[in-house]
N, C-alpha and C positions, 0 to 999 in steps of 0.2 A: 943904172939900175941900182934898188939897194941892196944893202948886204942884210945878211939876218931874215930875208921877209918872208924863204920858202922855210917847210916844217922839216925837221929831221927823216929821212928815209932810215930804216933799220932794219935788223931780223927780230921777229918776235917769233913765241912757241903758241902755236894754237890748240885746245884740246879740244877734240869732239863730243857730243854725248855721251857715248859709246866709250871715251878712254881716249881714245886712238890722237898720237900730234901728229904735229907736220910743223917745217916753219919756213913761212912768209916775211916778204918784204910789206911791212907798213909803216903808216906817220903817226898810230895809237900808241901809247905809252912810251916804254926806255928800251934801247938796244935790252936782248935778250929776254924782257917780260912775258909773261904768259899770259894768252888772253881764253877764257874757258867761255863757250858757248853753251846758250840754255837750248838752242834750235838750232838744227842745223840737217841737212839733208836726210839723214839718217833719221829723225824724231819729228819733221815736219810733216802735218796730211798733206800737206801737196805733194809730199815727194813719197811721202809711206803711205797710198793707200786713201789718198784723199777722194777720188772719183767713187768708192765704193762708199763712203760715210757720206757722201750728197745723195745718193743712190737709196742707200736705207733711210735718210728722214722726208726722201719725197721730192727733194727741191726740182730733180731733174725731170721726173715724169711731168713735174707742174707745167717746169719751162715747154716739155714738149707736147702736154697738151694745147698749150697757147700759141706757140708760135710753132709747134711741126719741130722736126728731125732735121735740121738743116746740114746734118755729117752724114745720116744717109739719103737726102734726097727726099725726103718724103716730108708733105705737107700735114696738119690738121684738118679734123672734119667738125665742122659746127653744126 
């Protein structure tokens, strides 16, 4: 096997949106770098509130006039 051909495993410091670190094991930058995220659970719609912004511009009722409610059971009427 060679030598040299896996990446460094390290600690890095992560910052969330919000402020808040934590630090993880990854193979991004240098033993102790900081890595500061633009998205992350806390600022993402999928994780903040995304179902109610599909909801207000329509896309959902679209889907379920075409194809029906398939989460509760219930079809379309044409």
């Amino acid at each position: 096997m060679k030598t040299d051909t896996h990446p460094q495993y390290h600690t890095i410091n992560v910052v969330m949106t919000d402020g808040t670190e934590y630090q993880t094991k990854s193979t991004w930058g240098k033993e102790g770098d900081t890595m500061r995220l633009d998205v992350d659970c806390k600022s993402h719609p999928a994780w903040n509130g995304g179902a109610t912004k599909i909801v207000e511009k329509g896309q959902l009722s679209k889907f379920e006039n075409k194809y029906g409610s398939f989460l509760s059971g219930t079809t379309s009427k044409k």
